[in-house]
Each structure stands twice: as C-alpha cells, then as structure tokens.
C-alpha positions in Angstrom: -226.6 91.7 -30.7 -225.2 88.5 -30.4 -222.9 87.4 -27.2 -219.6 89.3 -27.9 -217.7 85.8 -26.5 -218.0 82.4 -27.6 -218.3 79.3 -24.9 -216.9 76.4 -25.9 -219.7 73.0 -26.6 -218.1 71.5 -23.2 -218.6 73.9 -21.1 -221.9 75.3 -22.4 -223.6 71.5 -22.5 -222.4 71.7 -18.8 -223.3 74.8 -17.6 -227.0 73.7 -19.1 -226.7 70.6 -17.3 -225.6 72.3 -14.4 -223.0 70.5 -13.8 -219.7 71.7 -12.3 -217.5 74.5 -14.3 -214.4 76.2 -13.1 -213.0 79.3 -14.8 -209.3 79.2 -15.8 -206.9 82.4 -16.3 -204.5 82.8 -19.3 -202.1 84.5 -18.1 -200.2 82.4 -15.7 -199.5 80.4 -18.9 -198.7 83.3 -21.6 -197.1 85.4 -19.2 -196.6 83.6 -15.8 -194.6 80.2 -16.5 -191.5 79.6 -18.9 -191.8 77.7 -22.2 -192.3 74.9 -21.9 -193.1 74.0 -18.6 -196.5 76.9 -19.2 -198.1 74.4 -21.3 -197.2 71.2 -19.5 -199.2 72.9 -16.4 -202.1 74.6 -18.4 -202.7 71.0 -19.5 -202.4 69.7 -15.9 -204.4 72.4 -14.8 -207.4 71.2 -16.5 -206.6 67.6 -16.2 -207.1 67.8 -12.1 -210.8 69.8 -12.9 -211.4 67.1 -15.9 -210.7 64.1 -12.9 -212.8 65.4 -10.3 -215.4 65.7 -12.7 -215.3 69.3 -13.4 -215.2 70.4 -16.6 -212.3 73.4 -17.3 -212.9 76.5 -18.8 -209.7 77.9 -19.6 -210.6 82.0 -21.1 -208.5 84.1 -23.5 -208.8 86.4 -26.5 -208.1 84.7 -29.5 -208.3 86.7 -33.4 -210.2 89.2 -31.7 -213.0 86.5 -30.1 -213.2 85.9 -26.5 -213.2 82.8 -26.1 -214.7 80.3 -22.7 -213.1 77.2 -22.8 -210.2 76.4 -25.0 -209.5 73.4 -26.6 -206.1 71.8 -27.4 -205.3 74.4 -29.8 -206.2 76.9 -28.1 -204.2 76.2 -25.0 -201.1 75.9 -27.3 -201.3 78.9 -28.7 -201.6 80.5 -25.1 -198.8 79.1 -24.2 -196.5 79.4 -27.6 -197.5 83.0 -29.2 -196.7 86.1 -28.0 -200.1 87.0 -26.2 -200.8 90.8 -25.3 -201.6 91.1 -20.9 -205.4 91.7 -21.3 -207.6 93.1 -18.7 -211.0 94.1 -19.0 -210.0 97.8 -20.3 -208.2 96.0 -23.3 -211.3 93.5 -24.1 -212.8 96.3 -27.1 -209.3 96.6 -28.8 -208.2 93.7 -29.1 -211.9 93.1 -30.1 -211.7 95.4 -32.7 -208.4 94.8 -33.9 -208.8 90.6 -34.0 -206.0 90.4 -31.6 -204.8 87.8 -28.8 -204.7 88.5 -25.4 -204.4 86.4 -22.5 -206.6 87.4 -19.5 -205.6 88.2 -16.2 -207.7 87.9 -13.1 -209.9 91.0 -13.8 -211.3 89.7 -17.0 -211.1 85.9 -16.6 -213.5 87.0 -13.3 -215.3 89.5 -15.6 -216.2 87.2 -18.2 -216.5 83.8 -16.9 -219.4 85.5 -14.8 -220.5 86.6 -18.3 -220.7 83.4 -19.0 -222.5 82.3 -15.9 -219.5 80.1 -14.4 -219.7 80.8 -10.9 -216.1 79.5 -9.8 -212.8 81.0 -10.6 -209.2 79.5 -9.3 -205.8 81.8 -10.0 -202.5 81.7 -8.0 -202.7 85.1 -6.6 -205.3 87.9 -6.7 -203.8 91.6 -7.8 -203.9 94.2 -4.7 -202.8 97.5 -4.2 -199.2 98.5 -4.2 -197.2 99.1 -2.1 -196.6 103.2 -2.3 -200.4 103.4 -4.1 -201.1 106.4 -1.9 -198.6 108.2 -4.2 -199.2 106.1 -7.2 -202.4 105.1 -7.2 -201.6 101.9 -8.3 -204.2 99.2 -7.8 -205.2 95.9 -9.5 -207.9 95.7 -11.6 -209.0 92.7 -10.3 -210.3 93.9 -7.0 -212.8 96.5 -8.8 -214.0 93.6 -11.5 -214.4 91.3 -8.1 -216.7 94.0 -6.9 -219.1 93.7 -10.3 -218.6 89.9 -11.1 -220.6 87.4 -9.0 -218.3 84.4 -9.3 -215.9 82.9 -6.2 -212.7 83.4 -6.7 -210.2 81.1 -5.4 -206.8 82.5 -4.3 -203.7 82.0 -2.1 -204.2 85.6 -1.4 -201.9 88.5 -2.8 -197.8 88.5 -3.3 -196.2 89.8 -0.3 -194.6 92.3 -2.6 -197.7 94.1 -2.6 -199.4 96.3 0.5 -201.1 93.4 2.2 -203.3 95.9 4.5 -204.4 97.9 1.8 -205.5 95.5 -0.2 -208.1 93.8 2.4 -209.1 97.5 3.1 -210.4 98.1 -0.6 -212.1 94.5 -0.7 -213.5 95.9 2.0 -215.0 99.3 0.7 -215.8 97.2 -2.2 -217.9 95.3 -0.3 -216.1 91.9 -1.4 -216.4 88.7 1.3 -213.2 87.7 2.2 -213.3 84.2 3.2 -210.4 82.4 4.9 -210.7 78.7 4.0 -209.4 76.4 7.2 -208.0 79.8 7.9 -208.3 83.0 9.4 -205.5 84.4 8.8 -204.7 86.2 4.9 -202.4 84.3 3.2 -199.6 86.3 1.6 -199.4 83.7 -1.3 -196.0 81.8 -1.0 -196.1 82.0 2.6 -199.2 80.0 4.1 -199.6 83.5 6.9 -199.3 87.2 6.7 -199.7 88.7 9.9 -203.5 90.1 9.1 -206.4 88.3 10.2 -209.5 87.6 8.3 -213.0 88.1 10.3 -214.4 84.7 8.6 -213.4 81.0 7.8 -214.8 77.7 6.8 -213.8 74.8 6.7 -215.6 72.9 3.9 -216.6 73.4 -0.1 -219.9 73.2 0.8 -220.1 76.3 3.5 -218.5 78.5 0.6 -222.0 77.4 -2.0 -224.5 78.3 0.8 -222.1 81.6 1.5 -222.7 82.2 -2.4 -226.3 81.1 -2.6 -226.8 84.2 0.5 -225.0 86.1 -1.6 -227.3 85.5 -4.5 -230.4 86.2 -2.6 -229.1 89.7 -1.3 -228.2 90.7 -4.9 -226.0 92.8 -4.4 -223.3 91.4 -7.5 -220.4 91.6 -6.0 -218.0 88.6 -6.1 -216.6 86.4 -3.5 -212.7 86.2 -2.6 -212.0 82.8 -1.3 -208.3 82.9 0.5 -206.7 79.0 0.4 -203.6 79.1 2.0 -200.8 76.4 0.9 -200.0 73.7 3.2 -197.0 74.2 5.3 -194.5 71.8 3.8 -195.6 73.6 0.8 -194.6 77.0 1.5 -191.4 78.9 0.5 -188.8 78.6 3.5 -189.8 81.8 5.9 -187.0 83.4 6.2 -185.6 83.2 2.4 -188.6 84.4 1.3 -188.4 87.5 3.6 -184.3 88.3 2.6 -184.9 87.7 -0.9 -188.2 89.8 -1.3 -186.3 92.5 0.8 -183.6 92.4 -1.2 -185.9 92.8 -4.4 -187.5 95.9 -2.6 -184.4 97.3 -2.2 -183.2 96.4 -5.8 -186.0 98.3 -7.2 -185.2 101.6 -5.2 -181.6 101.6 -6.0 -182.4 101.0 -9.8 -185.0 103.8 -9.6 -188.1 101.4 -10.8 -191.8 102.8 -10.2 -195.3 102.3 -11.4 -196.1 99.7 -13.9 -192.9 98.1 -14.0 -192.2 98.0 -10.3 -193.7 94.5 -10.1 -193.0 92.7 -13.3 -189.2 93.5 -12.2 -190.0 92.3 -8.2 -191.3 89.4 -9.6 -188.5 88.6 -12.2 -185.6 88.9 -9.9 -187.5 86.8 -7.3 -187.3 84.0 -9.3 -184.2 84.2 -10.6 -182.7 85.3 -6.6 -184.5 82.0 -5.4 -183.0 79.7 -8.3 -186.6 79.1 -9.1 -187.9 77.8 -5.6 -190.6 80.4 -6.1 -192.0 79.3 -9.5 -192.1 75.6 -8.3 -194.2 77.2 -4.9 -196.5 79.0 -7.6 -197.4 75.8 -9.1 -197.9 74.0 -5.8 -200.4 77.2 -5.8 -202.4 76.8 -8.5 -202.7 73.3 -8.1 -204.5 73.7 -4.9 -206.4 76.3 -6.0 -207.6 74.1 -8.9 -208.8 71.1 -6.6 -210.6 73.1 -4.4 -212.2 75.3 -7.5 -213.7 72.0 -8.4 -214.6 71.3 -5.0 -216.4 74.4 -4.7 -217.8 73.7 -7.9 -219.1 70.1 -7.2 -220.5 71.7 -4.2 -222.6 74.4 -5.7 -223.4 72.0 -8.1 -224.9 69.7 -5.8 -226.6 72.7 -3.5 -228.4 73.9 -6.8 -229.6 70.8 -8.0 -231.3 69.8 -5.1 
C-alpha cells in the first residue's frame, strides 16, 4: 500500500536533505483563534520557521488526505471552513469519508513522526482533567506522545486542567519531561505552576543529544519539551487565578461535565479577560515556534555531522 498521507515537495526535499523541519498543528487555527486573526497567525507561524531557515510543515486532513505541509491554499482553508476537531481516532473516517479535519496535538505528533519530522511546537499539550478519577477524562495527546518519537515543544498544560496528574501519566508513560531554562512546569499562561520538573537545559542543542539518547535506547516514545513564557509575557498572576476560579465555579453552577467542561472553561476565559488570554496564547506559540526551529537547526546540525 501506498503512504496513507501526502508530504508536501518542501518538506519532503528537506527532510531528504536533512535539513530542518518543524511540525505545525491545525487546530489552533480552525478551532483555536477567531477569523481572521487565525490565518494572519498560521501565516506568521510559518513565516518565523521559513526565516530561521526551517522549513514549516503545517498538518491537516484535507478531502479525506492527510496532508504534511500545506501550502497557501491549504492554510486558508484551515483557517476559513468549518474543520471537524481530528485526533488520531478520527484519522480512518474522515479518511473514508473524504472529509476535513484539523489535527490536534495527538495526531499532528502522530503523523508528523509518520512522516519522519522529528520536532513538533503547539501552545499547550492536552493533560488529564481535573475530576478524571471520576471521568476518566484524559487527552489523547499524552498516549500518542508515548508512541511518536518526535519533541514536542510546549508551554506545558492549561491551568484548567489537573497539573499533578498530568506529569504523573507522562510519567507512567515513560515520556521525558524536559524543563527548558526551567525546572519548574509551566502551567501555560503563567511562566510557573508550583510542580517541579527533575530535568532542565538550557540550550537547543542539549535537547538533540537528549533525542539522539533517546534514539539509541529505542524505546519510541516521544519527548515533551516544557518552554515557559517570559515574564513580561505572562498573564497578570493574580487575574489569571480570579478569572480561572471564577470559570471553575461557572461550570459547577451551570452543571457542565465531560467533554464540554473545557471548551466552555476556555470560552468564558477569554471572553472574562477581554481577550488578554488569547493575545498570551499567541505570545505562546510564537515562542514555541522559534525554539521548534531551534531545536530543529540543532538536530539538524548534530545529525549531519
């Protein structure tokens, strides 16, 4: 059978080459972003990669295809249809049925590595929720981390989720967490949570010899890379902590559980911060972006030698 993606000519000429490739998700455009500020920023997304160097490979389902590297079309359409929220467990449907689908971190991880990109930068990774002892209600992206070898570049996980729990599943799944210039776990628009992280380092090129290592035990399993935001970058401490507690407390009183628990968090947050947390979010990516590509450049360079 023949791959069950397509990789666009830029990326595939550079992933012959060897030359640097980062992996870009979908959904922070589709679903993530309002129109249409979401294109504006999947466009400056890959312009940072595209002027370090790095070429982007921005991933989604399009008429049924999966698809590794988008061009300008492509990127529109992300960003201007209505795009179904795919994960890996809705790749063979929308496969089957020719549909769209914008991929979130589980299978823009899953098939970049596919692909053979080895670095991945997102906002935020999924964790588990909070109240998952109940629910059961975990990401997908920290099981596809623990089958896809690629680095994944984060500012952690949204303080709306269970922190604690989170880190403890990476850890069962045997997933290095990596604290870069850190070690403490980011809690995404905040630069701290109050968890520590049992590694750092301090440059691009520690993370490639961390993933070479990781390629000589092969063992698979990916490698979560926690970048926390500058200060001056970071949602104001103590708004963030009234208006995600008032959100908490929104969602009990309105009776919200499971799935829609977070989408609703998420929605009111925005619109209870006037949008100061959207404008953190892209301060997010972008930084996740730049050091993607230096990671990138890095591994680059350590394999080519």
């Amino acid at each position: 059978m023949s791959a069950p993606f397509t990789v666009s000519d830029a990326v595939a000429q550079a992933l012959a080459e060897n030359r640097p490739v980062v992996a870009l998700e979908s959904t922070i455009i589709s679903h993530g972003l309002p129109r249409p500020r979401n294109l504006e920023a999947a466009k400056e997304f890959e312009q940072i990669l595209t002027d370090m160097g790095v070429t982007p490979a921005t991933i989604a389902v399009l008429d049924g295809v999966p698809q590794i590297g988008l061009d300008d079309e492509g990127v529109r359409r992300i960003a201007e249809e209505e795009m179904a929220k795919a994960s890996v467990r809705d790749l063979p449907i929308l496969m089957a049925r020719a549909g769209n689908g914008a991929t979130t971190v589980a299978s823009t991880a899953y098939l970049a590595a596919k692909a053979g990109i080895r670095v991945f930068s997102t906002g935020g990774l999924g964790g588990v929720h909070r109240g998952a002892s109940e629910t059961f209600d975990e990401s997908a992206d920290l099981s596809s981390l623990a089958v896809s070898p690629i680095t994944v570049v984060s500012a952690g996980v949204k303080s709306v989720l269970d922190i604690a729990a989170t880190l403890e599943r990476l850890e069962t799944l045997s997933v290095p967490v990596i604290g870069y210039r850190t070690s403490t776990f980011p809690s995404f628009w905040l630069r701290e949570s109050e968890f520590p992280l049992d590694w750092r380092v301090e440059s691009a090129e520690e993370i490639a010899r961390v993933m070479r290592s990781q390629d000589a035990i092969g063992h698979g399993q990916g490698i979560a890379v926690a970048n926390p935001l500058p200060v001056d970058q970071q949602w104001e401490p103590a708004e963030h902590d009234r208006i995600v507690a008032e959100a908490l407390a929104a969602a009990d009183a309105q009776g919200i559980h499971g799935k829609a628990v977070t989408p609703f968090l998420l929605g009111y947050i925005v619109d209870a911060s006037g949008g100061t947390s959207l404008e953190v979010n892209l301060d997010i990516a972008r930084n996740n972006v730049r050091l993607g590509g230096e990671i990138a450049i890095a591994w680059s360079a350590l394999t080519n030698a």
